[in-house]
C-alpha positions in Angstrom: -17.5 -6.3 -12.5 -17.7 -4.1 -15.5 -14.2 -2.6 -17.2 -15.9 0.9 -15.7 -16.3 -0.5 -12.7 -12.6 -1.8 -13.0 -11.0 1.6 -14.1 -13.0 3.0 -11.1 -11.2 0.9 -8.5 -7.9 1.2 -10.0 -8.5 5.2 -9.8 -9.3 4.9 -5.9 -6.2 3.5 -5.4 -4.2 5.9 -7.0 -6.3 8.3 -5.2 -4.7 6.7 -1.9 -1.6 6.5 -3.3 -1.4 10.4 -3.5 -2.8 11.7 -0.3 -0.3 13.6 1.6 -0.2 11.4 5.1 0.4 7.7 2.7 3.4 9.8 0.4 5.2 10.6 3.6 4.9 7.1 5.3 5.6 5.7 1.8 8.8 8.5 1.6 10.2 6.7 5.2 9.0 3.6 4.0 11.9 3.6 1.4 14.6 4.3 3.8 13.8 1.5 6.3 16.1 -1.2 6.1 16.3 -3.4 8.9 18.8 -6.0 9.8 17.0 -8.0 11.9 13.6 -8.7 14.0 14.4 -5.8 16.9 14.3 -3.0 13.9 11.2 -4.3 12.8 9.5 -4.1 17.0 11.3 -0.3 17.3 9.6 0.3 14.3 6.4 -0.7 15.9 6.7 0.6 19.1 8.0 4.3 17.7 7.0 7.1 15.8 6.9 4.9 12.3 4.7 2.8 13.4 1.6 4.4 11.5 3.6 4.5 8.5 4.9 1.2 8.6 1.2 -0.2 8.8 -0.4 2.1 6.0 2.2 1.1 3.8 2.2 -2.5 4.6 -1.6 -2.8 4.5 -2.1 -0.6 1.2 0.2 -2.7 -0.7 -1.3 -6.0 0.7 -5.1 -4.1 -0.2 -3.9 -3.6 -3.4 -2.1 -7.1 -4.0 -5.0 -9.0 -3.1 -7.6 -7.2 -5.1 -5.1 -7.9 -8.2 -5.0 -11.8 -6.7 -8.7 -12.4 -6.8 -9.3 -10.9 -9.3 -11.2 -8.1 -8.3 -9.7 -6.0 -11.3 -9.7 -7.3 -15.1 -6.7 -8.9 -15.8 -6.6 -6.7 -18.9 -6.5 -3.8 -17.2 -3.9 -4.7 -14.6 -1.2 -3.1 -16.8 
């Protein structure tokens, strides 16, 4: 992939970072703190559940696009 192509991807994702819907779920996300395997199900099974999973699956999007190198190393910053 060209550095273009690199700084393109990397915008995308900011893009996503910024929408309203992912900075409220990202907002809650910061105040979960579970004790134990029951928060985590109550979390599935409740209101949070959407924002527990966009989140969780942005971060891992963006983690293993950084792993396989899907983004220059030089620009990873």
């Amino acid at each position: 992939m060209s550095k273009q192509e690199d700084a393109n991807l990397i915008l995308k994702l900011y893009d996503l970072r910024r929408e309203a819907v992912m900075r409220d779920a990202r907002n809650w996300f910061f105040t979960f703190n579970p004790t134990g395997v029951q928060d985590f199900i109550d979390v599935m099974m409740g209101e949070h559940s959407g924002h527990y999973r966009m989140v969780v699956s942005y971060w891992d999007m963006a983690a293993s696009m950084v792993n396989q190198g899907a983004i220059d190393e030089e620009l990873r910053g």
